[in-house]
C-alpha positions, 0 to 999 in steps of 0.5 A: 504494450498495454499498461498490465503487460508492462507490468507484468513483464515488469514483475517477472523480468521479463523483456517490456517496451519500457519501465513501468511510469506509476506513483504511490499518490499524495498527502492530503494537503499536497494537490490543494498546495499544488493548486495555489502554485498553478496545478489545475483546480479539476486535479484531485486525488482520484483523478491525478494520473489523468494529469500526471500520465503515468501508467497507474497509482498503485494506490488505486490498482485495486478498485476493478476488483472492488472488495473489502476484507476488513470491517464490514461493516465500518463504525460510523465516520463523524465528527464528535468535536471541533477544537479549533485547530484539531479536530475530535473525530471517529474513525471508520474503525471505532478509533476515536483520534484528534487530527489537525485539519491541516498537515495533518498526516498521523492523527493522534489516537485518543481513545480505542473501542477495542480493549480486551477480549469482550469487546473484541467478540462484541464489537470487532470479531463479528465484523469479520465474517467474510460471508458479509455480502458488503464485502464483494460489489453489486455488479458482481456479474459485471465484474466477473466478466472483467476480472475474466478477460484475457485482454483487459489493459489496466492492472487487477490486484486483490487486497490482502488486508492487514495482520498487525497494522490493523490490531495496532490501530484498532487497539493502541500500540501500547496496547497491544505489545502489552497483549502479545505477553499478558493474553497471547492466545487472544492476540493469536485469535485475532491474527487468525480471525483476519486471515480466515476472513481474507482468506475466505472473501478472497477465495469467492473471488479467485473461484471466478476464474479472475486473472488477477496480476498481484495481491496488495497488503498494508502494515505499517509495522516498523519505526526508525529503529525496527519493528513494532513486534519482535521478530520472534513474536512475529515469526510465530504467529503472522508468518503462518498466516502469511503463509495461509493467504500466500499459498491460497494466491498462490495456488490461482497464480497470483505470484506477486504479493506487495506489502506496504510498510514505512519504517525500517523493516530490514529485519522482517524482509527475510521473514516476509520473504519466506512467508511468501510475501515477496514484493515491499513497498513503499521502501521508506529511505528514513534516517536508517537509510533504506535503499532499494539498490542495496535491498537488491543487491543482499536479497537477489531477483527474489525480492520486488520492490516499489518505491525508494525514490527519497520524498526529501530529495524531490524537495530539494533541488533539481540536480539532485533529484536528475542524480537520484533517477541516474542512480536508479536507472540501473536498477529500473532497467534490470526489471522487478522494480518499480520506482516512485516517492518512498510515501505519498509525495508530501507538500513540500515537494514544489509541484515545479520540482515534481513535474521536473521529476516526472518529466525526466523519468518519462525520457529517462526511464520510460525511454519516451515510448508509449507514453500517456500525455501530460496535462499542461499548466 
């Protein structure tokens, strides 16, 4: 099998020649770690598959298609300040944040472009206009005939945006719980304008006759103790819109929706599920101790899962990380789920310790059968 029917096979539970091999990528910092303890120089974010020899990054599923449904087009990408160990900069979407420039994950937002509804009809809400010709890529012709091709080899995803995530940053998370209560017709506009552009853009795209194999959406919605929007809010004005995007994909037979979110999103699973958002990822273990075996268990085969492997056990010992894939094994064998890092690996993991993993679920779980080559140090 070729790397898209495995996975779909994969996603459907449906018989394959092996699980699929995939990671969600790496921090920034974690490849130039990697480099100082023996990881080739020429091994970057981009091209680390290549090295690694897993199937696919399910990061990067979505370059064949090649769309944008967000900021089009973005605010300027530049640095206002260099405050020695941090960094003032603004980001593609008017967020102006400090980052450190090293192990710096989650820059801290200072200030945001987007504060009321003047400037979200100023500055945010023509931005959204999914007739934007920057949306879709030049080679449009080109990309149709791959989009259309029965024996394409590699996995094709759609992205689906971002319904919350996207205002939370935009605006301020403070910010916008606050809007939720004070201005709940303009936050419903807001959910609704962003659902009408993914809608819209990928409309174009699916009318081509593309055969897509799943639609890739992000929120980040969800801390240690649960969700940034209370169920209730979020029952009433994303599940709709959820649901509008669902039945547009699903309607051209794109079946397999994956969402990404950290945190613990146990009490919006149920509510994406019923949106018709049926896969999660990257299941992030955290203090709450998400588990994608018990997540199988309380919600069936009708809920597809990728990720749940505990970054901090692949930072720990090489007993305990051969233990977490035995304990997954079942689960990767049963089918409709995915295994890799609960995030993007972090640079703590020694890159002796990730080989180690990757070595053993090559045998473990990819059965050792048609599998791409591994670099060597």
């Amino acid at each position: 099998m070729n790397e898209r029917e495995r996975f779909v096979a994969t996603m459907h539970y449906q018989p394959r020649d092996r699980a699929v091999i995939s990671d969600f990528g790496f921090w920034d910092e974690t490849l130039p770690t990697w480099h100082e303890q023996g990881l080739p120089r020429w091994v970057e974010r981009a091209n680390a598959d290549e090295f690694f020899g897993v199937d696919f990054g399910i990061e990067w599923v979505t370059r064949p298609v090649g769309i944008s449904v967000g900021l089009i087009p973005p605010f300027e990408e530049k640095i206002l300040e260099d405050r020695g160990e941090y960094e003032l900069r603004q980001q593609a979407d008017g967020v102006r944040v400090l980052r450190r420039k090293f192990m710096g994950s989650i820059p801290h937002p200072e200030s945001h472009l987007l504060t009321d509804r003047d400037s979200w009809e100023k500055h945010f809400k023509p931005r959204l206009d999914p007739d934007h010709p920057d949306r879709y890529p030049q080679e449009w012709e080109e990309r149709i005939k791959t989009w259309t091709d029965p024996d394409r080899p590699y996995v094709a995803a759609l992205t689906g945006g971002s319904l919350y995530g996207w205002l939370r940053n935009w605006m301020g998370m403070e910010n916008l719980s606050y809007l939720v209560y004070d201005d709940p017709k303009l936050f419903e506009e807001m959910v609704t304008t962003i659902a009408d552009c993914v809608i819209g853009t990928l409309t174009r795209v699916l009318k081509t006759g593309g055969q897509f194999d799943g639609c890739s959406m992000w929120e980040d919605m969800a801390y240690n103790a649960g969700p940034l929007l209370s169920p209730v809010h979020f029952k009433k004005y994303l599940v709709p819109q959820y649901r509008r995007i669902a039945d547009l994909l699903h309607s051209y037979g794109v079946d397999v929706i994956w969402l990404d979110c950290d945190g613990n999103i146990e009490k919006l699973v149920p509510l994406w599920l019923d949106a018709g958002i049926n896969c999660m990822f990257p299941l992030e273990v955290g203090i709450w101790g998400a588990d994608p075996v018990r997540y199988r268990r309380e919600y069936g085969k009708d809920l597809l899962l990728m990720g749940g492997f505990d970054k901090h056990i692949l930072a720990r010992s090489k007993e305990a990380i051969a233990r977490e894939i035995d304990r997954l094994t079942p689960l990767v064998e049963e089918g409709g789920y995915i295994g890799f890092c609960d995030h993007r690996v972090p640079p703590d993991v020694p890159l002796d310790n990730y080989l180690f993993y990757l070595e053993t679920v090559r045998e473990v779980w990819g059965k050792g059968i048609n599998l791409k080559p591994m670099g060597k140090l």
